[in-house]
MARDREN-789545 format. One record per atom (N, C-alpha, C): z, x, y. Coordinates in pm, whole numbers, padded with zeros to 5 digits, always signed. Example, Ala and Ser with C-alpha at 12.3 -4.5 7.8 and 13.67 -1.06 7.14 Angstrom:
2
+00780+01319-00569
+00780+01230-00450
+00780+01320-00330
+00708+01285-00225
+00714+01367-00106
+00787+01290+00003
//
This chain:
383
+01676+01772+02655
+01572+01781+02553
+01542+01927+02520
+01541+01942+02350
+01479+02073+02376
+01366+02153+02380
+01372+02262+02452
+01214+02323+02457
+01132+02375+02360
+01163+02415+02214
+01165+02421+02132
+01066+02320+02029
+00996+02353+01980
+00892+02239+01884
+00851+02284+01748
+00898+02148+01672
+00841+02157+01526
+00681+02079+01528
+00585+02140+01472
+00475+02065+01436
+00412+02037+01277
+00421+01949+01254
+00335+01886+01133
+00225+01903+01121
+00162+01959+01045
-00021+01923+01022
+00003+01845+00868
-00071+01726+00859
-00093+01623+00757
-00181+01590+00718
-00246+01531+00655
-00385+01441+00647
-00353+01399+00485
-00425+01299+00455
-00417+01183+00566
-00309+01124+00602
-00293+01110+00725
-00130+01031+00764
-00176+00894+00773
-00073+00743+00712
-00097+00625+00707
+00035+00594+00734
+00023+00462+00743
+00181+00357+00796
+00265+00389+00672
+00220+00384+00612
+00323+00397+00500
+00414+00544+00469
+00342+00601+00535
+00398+00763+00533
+00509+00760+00627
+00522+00685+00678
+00641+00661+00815
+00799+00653+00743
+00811+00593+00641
+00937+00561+00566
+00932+00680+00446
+00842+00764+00438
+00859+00815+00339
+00877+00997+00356
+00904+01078+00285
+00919+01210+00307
+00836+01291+00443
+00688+01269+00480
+00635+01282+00535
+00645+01247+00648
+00727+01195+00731
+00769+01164+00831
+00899+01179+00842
+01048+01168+00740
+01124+01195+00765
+01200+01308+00703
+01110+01396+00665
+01112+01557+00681
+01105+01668+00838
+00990+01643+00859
+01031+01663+01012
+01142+01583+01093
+01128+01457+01030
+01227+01411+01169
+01382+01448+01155
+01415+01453+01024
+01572+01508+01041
+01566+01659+01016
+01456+01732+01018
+01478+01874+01056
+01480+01944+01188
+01411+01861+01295
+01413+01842+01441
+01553+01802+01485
+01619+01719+01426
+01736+01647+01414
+01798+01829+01422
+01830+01842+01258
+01913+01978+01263
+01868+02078+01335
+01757+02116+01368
+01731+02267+01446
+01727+02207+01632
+01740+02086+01645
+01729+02033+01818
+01612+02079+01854
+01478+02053+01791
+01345+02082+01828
+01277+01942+01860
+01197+01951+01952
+01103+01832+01935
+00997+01833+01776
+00961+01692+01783
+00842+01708+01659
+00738+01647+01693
+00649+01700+01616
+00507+01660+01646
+00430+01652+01517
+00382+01471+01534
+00277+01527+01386
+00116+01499+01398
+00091+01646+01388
-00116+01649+01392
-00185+01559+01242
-00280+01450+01302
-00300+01397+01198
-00500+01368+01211
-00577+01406+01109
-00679+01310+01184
-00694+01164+01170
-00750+01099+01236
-00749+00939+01312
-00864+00902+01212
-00844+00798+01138
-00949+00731+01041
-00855+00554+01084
-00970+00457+01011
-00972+00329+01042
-00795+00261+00984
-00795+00401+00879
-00627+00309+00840
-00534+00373+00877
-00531+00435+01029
-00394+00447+01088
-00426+00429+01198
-00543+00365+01275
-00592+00382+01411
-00498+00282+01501
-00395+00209+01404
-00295+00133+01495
-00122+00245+01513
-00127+00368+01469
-00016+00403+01464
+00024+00430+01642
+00150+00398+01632
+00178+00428+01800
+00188+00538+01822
+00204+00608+01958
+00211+00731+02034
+00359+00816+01897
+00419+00769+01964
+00584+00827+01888
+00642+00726+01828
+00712+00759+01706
+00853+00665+01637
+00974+00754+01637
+01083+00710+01728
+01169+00762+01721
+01199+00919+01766
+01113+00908+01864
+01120+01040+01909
+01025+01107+01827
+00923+01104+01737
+00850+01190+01672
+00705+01176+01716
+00603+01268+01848
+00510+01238+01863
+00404+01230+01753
+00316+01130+01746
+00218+01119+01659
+00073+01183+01732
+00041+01278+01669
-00079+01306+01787
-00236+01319+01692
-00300+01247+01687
-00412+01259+01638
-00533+01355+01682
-00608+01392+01606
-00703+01531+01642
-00796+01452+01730
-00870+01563+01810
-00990+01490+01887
-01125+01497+01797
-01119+01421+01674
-01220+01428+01617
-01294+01308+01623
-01457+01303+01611
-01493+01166+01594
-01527+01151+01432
-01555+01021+01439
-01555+00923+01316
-01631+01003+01229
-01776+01063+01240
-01878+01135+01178
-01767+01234+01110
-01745+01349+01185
-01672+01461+01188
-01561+01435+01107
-01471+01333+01148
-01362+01260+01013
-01342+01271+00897
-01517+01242+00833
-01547+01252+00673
-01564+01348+00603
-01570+01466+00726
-01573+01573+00669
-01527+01739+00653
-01433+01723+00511
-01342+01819+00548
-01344+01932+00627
-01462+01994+00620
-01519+02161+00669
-01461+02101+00828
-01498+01995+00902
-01462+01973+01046
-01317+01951+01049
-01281+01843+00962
-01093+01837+00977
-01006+01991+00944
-01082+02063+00894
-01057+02207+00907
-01071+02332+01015
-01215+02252+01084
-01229+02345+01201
-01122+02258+01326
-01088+02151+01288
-01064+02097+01386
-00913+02116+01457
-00835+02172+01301
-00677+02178+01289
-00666+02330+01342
-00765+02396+01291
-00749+02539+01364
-00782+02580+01450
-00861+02491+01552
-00875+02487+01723
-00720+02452+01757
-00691+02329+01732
-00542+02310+01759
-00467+02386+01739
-00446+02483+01622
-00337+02520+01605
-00402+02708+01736
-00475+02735+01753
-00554+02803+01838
-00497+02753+01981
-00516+02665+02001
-00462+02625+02112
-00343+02612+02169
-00239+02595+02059
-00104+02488+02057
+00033+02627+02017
-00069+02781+01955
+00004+02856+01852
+00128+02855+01947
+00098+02905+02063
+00231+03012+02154
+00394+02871+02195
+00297+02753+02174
+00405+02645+02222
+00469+02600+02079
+00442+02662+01955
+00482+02573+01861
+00586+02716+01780
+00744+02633+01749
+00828+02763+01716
+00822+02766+01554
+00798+02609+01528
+00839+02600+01342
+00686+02486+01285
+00543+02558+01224
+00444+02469+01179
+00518+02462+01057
+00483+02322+01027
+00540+02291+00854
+00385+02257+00804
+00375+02251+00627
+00264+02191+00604
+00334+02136+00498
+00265+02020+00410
+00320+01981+00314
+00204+02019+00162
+00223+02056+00113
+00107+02120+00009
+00014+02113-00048
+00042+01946-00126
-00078+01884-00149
-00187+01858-00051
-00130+01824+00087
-00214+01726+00162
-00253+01868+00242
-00236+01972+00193
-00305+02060+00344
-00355+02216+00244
-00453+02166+00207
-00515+02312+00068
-00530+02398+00158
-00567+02391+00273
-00608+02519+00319
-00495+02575+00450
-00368+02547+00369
-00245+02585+00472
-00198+02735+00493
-00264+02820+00403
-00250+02960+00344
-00292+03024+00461
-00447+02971+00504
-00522+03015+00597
-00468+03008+00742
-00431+02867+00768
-00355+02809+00886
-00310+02876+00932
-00218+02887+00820
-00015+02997+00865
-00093+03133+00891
-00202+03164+00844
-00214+03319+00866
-00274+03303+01019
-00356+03227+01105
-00368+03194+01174
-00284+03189+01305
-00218+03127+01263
-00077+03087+01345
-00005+03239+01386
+00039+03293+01272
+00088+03381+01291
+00048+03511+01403
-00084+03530+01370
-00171+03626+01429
-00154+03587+01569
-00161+03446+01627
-00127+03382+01745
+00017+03402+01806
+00119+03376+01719
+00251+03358+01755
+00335+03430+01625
+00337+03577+01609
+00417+03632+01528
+00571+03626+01513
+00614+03555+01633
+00781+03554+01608
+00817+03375+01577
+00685+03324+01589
+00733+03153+01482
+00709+03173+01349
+00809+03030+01289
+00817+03034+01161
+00689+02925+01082
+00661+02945+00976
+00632+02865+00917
+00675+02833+00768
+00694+02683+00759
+00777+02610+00657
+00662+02511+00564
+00690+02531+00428
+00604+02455+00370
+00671+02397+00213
+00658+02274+00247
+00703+02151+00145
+00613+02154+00056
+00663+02203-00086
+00575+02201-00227
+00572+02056-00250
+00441+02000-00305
+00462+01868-00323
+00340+01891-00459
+00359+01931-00579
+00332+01973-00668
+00422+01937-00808
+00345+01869-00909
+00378+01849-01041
+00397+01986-01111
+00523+01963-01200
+00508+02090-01259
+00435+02103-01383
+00352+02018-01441
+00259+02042-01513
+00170+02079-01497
+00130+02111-01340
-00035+02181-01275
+00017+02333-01255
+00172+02361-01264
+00176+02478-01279
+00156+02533-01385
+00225+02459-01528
+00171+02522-01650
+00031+02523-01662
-00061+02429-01607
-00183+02466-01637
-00256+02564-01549
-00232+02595-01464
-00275+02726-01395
-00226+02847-01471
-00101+02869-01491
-00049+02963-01534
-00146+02962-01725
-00191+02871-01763
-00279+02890-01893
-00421+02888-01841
-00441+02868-01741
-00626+02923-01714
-00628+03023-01614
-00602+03098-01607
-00574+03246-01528
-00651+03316-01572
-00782+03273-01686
-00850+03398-01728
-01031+03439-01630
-01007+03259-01569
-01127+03278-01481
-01119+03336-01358
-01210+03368-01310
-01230+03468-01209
-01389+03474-01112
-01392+03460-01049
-01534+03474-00917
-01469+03532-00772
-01619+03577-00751
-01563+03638-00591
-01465+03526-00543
-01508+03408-00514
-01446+03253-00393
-01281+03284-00474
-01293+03305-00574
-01169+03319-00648
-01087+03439-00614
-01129+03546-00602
-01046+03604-00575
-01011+03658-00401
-01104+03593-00350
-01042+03596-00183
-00947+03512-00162
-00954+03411-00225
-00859+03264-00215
-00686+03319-00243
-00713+03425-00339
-00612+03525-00405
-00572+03601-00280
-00654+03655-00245
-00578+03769-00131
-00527+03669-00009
-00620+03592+00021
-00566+03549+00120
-00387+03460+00049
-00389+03379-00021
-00264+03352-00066
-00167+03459-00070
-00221+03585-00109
-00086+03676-00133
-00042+03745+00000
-00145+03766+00103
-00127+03740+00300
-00041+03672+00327
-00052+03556+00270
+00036+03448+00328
+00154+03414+00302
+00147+03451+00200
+00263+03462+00116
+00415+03563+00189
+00325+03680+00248
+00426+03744+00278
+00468+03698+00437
+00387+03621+00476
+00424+03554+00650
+00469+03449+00632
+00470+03336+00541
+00508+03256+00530
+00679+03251+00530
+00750+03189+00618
+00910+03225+00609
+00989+03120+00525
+00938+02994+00458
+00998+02863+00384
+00932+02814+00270
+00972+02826+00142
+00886+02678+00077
+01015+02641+00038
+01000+02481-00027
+01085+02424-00086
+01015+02373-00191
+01120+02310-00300
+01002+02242-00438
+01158+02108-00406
+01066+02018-00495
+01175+01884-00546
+01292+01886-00605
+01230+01938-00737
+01268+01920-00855
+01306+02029-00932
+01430+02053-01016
+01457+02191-01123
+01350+02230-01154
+01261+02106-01236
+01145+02146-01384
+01021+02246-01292
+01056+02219-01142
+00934+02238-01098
+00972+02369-01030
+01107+02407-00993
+01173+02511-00938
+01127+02618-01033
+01181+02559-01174
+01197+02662-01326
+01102+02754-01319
+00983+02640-01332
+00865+02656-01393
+00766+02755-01236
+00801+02730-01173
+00790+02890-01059
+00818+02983-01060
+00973+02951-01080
+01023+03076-01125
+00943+03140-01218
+00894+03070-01296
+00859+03172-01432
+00733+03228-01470
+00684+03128-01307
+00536+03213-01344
+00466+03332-01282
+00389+03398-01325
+00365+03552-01248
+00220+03545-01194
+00167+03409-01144
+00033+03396-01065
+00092+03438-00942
+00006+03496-00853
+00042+03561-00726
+00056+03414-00614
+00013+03323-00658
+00033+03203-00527
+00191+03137-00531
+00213+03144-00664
+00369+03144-00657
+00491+03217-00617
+00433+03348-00633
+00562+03468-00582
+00623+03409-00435
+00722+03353-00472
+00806+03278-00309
+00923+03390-00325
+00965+03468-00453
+01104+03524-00428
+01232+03455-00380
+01300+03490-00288
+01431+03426-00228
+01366+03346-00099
+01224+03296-00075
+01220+03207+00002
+01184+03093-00057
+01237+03039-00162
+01217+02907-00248
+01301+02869-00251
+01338+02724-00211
+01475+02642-00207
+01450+02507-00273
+01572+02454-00352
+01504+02358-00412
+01571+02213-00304
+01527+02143-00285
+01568+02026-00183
+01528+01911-00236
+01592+01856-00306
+01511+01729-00325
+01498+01608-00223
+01413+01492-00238
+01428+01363-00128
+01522+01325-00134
+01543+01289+00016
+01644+01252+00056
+01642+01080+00070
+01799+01012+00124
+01765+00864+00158
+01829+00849+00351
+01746+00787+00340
+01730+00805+00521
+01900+00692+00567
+01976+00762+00572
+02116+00733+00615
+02142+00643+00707
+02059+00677+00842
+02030+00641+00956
+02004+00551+00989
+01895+00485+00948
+01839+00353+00923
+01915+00259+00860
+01942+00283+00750
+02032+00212+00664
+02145+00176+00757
+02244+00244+00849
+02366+00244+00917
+02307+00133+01042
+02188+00175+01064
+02165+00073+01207
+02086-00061+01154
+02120-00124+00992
+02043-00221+00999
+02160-00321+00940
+02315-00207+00917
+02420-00349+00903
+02421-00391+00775
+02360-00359+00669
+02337-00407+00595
+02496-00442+00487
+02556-00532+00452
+02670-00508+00373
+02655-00497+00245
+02687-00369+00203
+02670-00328+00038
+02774-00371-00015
+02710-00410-00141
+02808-00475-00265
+02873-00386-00338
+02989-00419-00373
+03024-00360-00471
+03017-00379-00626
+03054-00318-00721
+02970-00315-00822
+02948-00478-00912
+03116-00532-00877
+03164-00674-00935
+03088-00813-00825
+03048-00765-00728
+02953-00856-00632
+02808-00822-00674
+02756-00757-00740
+02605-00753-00764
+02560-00877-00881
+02415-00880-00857
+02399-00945-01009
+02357-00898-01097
+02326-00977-01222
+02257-00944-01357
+02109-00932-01335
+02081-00844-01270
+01932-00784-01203
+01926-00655-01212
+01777-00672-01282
+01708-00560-01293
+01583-00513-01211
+01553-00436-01141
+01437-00445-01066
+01356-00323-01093
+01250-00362-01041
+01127-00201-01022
+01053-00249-00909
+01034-00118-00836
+00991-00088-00710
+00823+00005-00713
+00702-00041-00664
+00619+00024-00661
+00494-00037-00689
+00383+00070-00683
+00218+00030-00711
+00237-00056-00848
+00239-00184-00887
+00195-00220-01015
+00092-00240-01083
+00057-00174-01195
-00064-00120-01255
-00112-00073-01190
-00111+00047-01122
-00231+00168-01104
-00148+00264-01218
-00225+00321-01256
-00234+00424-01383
-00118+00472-01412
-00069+00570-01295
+00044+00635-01341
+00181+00574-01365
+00193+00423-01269
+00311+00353-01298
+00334+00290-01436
+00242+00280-01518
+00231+00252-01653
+00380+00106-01664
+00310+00008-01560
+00351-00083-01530
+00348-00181-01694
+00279-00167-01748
+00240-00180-01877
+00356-00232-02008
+00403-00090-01971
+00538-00051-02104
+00660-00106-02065
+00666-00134-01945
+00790-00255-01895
+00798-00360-01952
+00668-00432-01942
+00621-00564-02004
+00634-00570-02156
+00553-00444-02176
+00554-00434-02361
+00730-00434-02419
+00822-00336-02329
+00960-00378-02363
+01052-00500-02347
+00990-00564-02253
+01052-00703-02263
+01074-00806-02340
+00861-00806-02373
+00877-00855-02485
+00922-00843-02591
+01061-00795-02599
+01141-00783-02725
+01320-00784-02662
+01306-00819-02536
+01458-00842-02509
+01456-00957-02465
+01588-01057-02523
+01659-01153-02493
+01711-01132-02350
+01685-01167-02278
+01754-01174-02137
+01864-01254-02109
+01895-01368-02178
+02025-01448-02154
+02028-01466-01996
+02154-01413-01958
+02149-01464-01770
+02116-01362-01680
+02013-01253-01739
+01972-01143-01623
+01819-01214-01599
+01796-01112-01472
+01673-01132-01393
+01593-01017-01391
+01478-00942-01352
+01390-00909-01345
+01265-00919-01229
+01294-00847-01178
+01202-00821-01047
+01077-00752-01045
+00982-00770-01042
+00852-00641-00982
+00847-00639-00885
+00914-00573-00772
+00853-00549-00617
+00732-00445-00605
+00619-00479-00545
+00544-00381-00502
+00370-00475-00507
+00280-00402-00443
+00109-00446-00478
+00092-00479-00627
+00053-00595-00660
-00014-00598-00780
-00198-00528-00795
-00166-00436-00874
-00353-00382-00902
-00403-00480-00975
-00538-00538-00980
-00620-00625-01037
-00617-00612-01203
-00632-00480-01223
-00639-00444-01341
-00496-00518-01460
-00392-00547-01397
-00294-00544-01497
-00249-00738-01464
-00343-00754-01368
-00334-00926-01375
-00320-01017-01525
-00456-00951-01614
-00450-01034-01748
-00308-00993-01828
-00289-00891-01820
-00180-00857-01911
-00003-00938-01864
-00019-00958-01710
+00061-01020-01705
+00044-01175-01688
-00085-01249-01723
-00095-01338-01772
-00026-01359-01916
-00072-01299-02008
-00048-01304-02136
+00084-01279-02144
+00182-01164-02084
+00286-01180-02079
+00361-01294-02104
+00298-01363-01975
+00395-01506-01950
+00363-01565-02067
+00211-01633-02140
+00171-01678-02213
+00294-01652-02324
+00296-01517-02375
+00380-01471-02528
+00492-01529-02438
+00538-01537-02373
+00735-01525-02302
+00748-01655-02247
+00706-01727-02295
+00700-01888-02169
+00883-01850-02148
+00969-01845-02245
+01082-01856-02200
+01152-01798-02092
+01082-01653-02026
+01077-01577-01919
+01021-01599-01878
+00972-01753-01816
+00881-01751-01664
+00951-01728-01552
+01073-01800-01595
+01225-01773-01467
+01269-01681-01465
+01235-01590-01531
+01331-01484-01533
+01298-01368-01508
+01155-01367-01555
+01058-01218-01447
+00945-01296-01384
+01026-01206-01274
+00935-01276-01153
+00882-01154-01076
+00733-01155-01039
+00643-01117-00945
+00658-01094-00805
+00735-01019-00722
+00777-01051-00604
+00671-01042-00516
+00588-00934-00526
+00484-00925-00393
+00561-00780-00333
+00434-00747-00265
+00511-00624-00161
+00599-00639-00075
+00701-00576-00080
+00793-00582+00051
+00825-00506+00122
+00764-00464+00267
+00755-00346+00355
+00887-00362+00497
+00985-00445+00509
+01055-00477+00576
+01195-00404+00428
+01258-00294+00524
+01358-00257+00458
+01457-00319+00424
+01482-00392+00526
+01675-00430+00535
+01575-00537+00408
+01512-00608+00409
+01428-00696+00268
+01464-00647+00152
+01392-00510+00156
+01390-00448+00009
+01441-00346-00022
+01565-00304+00062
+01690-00256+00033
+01794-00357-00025
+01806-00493+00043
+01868-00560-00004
+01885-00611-00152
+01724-00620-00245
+01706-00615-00350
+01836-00520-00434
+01772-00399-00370
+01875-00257-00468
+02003-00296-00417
+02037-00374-00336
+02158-00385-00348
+02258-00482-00407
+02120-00584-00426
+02169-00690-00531
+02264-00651-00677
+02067-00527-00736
+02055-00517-00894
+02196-00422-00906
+02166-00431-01051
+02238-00365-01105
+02183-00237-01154
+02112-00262-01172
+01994-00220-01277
+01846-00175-01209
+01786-00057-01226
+01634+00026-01159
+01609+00074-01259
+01464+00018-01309
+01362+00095-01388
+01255+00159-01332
+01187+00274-01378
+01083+00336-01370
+01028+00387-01495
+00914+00376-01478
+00843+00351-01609
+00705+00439-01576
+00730+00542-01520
+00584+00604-01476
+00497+00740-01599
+00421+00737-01616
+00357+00854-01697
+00369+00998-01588
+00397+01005-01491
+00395+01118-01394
+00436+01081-01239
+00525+01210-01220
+00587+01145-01041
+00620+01266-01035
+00610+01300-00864
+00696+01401-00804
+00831+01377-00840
+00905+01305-00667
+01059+01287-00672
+01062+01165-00601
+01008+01078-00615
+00974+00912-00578
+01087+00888-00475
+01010+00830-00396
+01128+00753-00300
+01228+00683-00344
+01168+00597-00434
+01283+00487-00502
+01375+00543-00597
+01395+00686-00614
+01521+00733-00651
+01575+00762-00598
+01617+00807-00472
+01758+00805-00393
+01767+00662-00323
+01674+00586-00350
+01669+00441-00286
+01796+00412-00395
+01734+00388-00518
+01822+00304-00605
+01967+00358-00658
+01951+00485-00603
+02107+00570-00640
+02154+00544-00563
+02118+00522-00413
+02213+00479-00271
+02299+00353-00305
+02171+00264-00372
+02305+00124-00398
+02330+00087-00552
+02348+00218-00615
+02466+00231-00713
+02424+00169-00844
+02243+00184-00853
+02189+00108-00941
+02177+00207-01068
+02208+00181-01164
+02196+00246-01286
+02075+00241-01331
+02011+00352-01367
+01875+00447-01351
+01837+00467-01472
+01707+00357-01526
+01674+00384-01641
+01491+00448-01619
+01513+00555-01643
+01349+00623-01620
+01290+00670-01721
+01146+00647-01726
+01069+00782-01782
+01091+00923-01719
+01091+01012-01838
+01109+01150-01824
+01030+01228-01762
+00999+01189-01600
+00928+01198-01526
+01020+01357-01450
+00971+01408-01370
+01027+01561-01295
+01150+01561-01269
+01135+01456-01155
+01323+01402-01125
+01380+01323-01192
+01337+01285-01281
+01480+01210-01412
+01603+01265-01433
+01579+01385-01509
+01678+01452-01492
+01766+01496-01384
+01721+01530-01286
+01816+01545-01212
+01871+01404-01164
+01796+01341-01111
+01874+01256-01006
+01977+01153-01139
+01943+01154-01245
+02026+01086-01365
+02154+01190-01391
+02172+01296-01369
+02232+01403-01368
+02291+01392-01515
+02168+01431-01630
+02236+01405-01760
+02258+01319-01810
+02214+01180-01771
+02277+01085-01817
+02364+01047-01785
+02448+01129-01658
+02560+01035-01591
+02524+00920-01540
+02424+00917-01453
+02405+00753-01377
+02272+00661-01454
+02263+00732-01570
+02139+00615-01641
+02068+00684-01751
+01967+00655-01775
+01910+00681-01931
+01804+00756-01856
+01748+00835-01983
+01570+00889-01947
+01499+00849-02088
+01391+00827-02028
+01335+00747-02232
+01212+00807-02189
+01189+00854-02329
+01025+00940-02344
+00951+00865-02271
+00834+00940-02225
+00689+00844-02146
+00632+00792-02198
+00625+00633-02198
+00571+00585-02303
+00605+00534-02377
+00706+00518-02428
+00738+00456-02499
+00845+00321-02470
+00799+00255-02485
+00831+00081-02477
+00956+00066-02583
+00952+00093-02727
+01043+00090-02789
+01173+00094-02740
+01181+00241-02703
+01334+00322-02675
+01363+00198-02542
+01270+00198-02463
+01272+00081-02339
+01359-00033-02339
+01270-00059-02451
+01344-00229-02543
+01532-00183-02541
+01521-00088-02602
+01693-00088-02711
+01760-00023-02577
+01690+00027-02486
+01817+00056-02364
+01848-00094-02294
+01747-00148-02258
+01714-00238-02193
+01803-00375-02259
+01818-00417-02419
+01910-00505-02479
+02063-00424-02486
+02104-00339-02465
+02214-00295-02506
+02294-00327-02351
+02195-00304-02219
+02279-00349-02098
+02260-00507-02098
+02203-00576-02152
+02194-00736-02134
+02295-00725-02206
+02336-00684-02332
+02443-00763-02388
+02588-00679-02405
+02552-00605-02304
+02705-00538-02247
+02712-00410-02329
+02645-00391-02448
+02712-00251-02485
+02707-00141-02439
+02605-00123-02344
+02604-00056-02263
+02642-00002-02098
+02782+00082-02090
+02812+00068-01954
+02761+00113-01822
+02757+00017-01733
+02650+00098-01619
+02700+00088-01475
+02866+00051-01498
+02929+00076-01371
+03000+00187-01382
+02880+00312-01316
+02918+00405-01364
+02943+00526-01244
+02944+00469-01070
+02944+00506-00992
+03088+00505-00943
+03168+00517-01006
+03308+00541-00977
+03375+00680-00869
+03360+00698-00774
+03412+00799-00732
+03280+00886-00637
+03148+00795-00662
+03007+00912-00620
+03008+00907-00486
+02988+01026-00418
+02976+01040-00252
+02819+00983-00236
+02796+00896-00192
+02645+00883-00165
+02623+00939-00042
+02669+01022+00016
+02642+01058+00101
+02558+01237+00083
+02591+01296-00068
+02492+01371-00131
+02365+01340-00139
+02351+01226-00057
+02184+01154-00054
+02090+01187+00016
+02215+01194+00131
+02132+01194+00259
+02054+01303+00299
+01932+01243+00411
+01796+01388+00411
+01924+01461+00491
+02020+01438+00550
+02101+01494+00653
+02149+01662+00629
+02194+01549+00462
+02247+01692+00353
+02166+01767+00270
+02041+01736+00216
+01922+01768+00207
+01870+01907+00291
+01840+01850+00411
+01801+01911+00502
+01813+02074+00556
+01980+02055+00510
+02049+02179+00505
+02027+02280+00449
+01962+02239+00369
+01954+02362+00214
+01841+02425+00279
+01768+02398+00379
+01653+02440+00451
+01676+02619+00474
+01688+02736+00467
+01718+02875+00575
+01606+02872+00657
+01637+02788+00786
+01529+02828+00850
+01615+02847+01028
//
């Protein structure tokens, strides 16, 4: 085993974070550097069942109580006792960006503790909050500009970031706010698909002439940004003949009537789009993507979604909104379409042109899916 340790600071960590970047970011970077991992999380009512470790990755929750929980100023004092405590044993802290605002401070922290560890930090940032920072740059207050120095401190101790996505790489590149200056420590990495799992669950993938005339989508249905909505609105205008149609994921309350009425206008598609329910058992809802043929996403805004190297792993032709990672992971339009946000129309006419063949979408001829993996991902790491 080695002596050596990666640590996580998170919040909030939930079950669901277990299958997703947030858990298997550290774990196949521990993997490549032969470090143990550890992830600091505080303990609230919806993870108070997570076990000790998965897979070798300790889960360690703060010693905070319930009161103290609710409130950030303490989940703040609380991470920097730990990391106070923990600095001299820990070689590589990661943070992930969104979930840890005050990681600037941390790392400067850390450092002051343990100057010859690294610290690594996962951008998890839209690149449209960069253009809008980079256009309100004209305000200014004291809180404002310490927040500044201390970022540009950190900046220079900080030894890693990574971003997702090109649009979001670009658009760093190009901006001249001081919290961005990463220089040559910005790497772009996008999500990865967990290889590993997949290999130990057996699963037998189809090939392209064994799949069916299925189309699926994966995710929150109707909460806001999935704009679960414009799927429906495009249907109603395609003939389906002998394809199918899946929604996997939570139905939100909100989009219940609409897919009442759906059915209502479509009686002829009652069989044919169907409602699946959530499905949290992989080899389950991997098997789906390995059915379809066919993955839509239909979101008004996304990082780099899980369910795109999900649905590229089993060779599903990728019809998205022009969401961050569209472009890339479509690579141009090699493995699928990108259709404006929003719009249902363009939806419709991609969406009838693969029902009635004019459109080709066995289009994975020759692809290493193994460019998927966090394995290879991972790499792009200099750390």
């Amino acid at each position: 085993m080695s002596e050596k340790n990666l640590t996580l600071v998170f919040n909030p960590l939930w079950p669901e974070h277990i299958s997703k970047d947030v858990f298997l970011v550290p774990y196949y970077l521990g993997k490549e550097l032969d470090y143990n991992v550890n992830i600091v999380y505080t303990p609230s009512e919806k993870n108070k069942d997570l076990p000790k470790a998965i897979n070798g990755v300790k889960l360690n929750p703060l010693r905070i109580n319930r009161q103290e929980s609710q409130s950030t100023f303490w989940e703040i004092i609380k991470t920097c006792l730990y990391i106070i405590k923990h600095a001299k044993s820990i070689d590589l802290l990661m943070f992930i960006r969104s979930c840890s605002p005050y990681y600037e401070l941390q790392s400067l922290l850390y450092k002051k503790l343990n100057p010859k560890g690294k610290v690594y930090v996962k951008l998890d940032i839209n690149p449209n909050v960069i253009v809008e920072k980079n256009n309100n740059n004209s305000s200014f207050s004291f809180k404002y500009y310490v927040h500044q120095q201390i970022k540009i401190v950190s900046l220079k101790l900080i030894d890693c970031f990574s971003c997702e996505t090109s649009i979001t790489y670009k658009k760093i590149k190009e901006s001249s706010l001081p919290e961005f200056q990463f220089g040559n420590k910005l790497e772009l990495v996008p999500n990865g698909f967990d290889e590993e799992l997949l290999q130990s669950l057996h699963l037998q993938e189809r090939a392209y002439d064994e799949k069916e005339n299925l189309i699926i989508t994966v995710g929150r249905l109707g909460s806001p940004e999935k704009n679960t909505e414009m799927f429906l609105q495009a249907l109603n205008k395609v003939k389906l003949n002998n394809w199918q149609v899946c929604f996997i994921g939570t139905i939100d309350s909100r989009i219940e009537k609409t897919i009442e009425l759906f059915y209502k206008e479509n009686p002829d598609k009652i069989k044919s789009v169907n409602f699946v329910g959530p499905i949290f058992d992989k080899n389950e809802l991997w098997e789906f993507y390995n059915r379809a043929k066919v993955f839509v996403l239909t979101s008004d805004w996304e990082g780099y979604p899980i369910v795109f190297p999900e649905a590229k792993r089993f060779r599903n032709y990728l019809v998205s909104t022009d969401v961050a990672a569209c472009r890339d992971i479509i690579e141009n339009e090699k493995y699928g379409a990108c259709i404006p946000i929003n719009d249902h129309d363009r939806l419709s006419i991609v969406l009838n042109e693969i029902v009635i063949g004019k459109r080709n979408i066995d289009v994975y001829k020759g692809y290493n899916v193994g460019d998927l993996s966090w394995q290879t991902q991972i790499k792009k790491l200099k750390l």
